[in-house]
C-alpha positions in Angstrom: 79.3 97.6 105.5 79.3 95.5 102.3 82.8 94.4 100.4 83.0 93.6 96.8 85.4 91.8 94.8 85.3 91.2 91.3 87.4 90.3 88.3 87.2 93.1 85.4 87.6 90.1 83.0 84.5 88.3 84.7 82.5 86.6 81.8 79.9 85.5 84.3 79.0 88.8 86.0 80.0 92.2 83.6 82.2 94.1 85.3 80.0 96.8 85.0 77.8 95.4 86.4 79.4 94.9 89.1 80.6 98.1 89.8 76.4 99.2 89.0 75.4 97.2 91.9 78.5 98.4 94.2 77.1 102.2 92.9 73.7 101.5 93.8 74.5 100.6 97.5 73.9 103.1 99.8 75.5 102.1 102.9 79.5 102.3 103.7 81.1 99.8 101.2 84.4 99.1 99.4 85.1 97.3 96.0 88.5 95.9 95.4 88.6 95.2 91.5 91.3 92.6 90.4 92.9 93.7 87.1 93.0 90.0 85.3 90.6 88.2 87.9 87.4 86.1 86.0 84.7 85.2 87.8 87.1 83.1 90.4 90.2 84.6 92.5 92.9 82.0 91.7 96.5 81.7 91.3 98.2 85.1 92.2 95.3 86.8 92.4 94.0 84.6 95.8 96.4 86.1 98.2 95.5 90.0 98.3 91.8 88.6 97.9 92.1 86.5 101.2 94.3 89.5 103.3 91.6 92.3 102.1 88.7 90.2 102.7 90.0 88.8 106.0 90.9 92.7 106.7 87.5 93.7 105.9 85.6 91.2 108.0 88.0 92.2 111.3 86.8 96.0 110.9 83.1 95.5 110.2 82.4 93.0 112.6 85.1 94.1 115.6 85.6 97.5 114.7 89.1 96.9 114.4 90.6 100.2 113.3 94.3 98.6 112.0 92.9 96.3 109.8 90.6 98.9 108.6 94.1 101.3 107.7 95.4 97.9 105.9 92.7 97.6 103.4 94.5 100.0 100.4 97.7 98.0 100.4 96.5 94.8 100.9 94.0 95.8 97.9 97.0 97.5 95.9 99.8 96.1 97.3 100.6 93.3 94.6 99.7 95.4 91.9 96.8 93.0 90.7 94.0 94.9 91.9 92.3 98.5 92.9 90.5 99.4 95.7 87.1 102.2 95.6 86.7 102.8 99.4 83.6 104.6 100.1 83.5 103.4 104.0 
């Protein structure tokens, strides 16, 4: 499995470009999109990035089911961000 993040106001990578490249993968994956992010998780932003990556690597490398249920509100929880799970 593969995890994206990206900022939607990214001026290095287009956002749809992004999200192309998330699209074109065709094993399980998930994208969590920060609403005001740039090309760098900072600030507020850093927190929900850390708990949904940190979530992401303890279910696709231990098979750890819990942290696997915690992805969505870790994503979504703070409001900042969305979350496109296709695992």
């Amino acid at each position: 499995p593969i995890l994206f993040v990206h900022g939607k106001l990214d001026r290095t990578v287009r956002y749809a470009d992004g999200l192309a490249a998330f699209h074109a993968v065709p094993w399980p994956k998930a994208m969590m999109a920060v609403t005001k992010g740039g090309h760098v998780a900072i600030t507020k932003d850093f927190p929900p990035v850390i708990a949904t990556t940190t979530d992401f690597l303890r279910y696709a490398l231990y098979g750890d089911e819990r942290a696997r249920e915690r992805l969505r509100s870790d994503a979504t929880g703070s409001g900042r961000a969305t979350l496109i799970d296709d695992l």
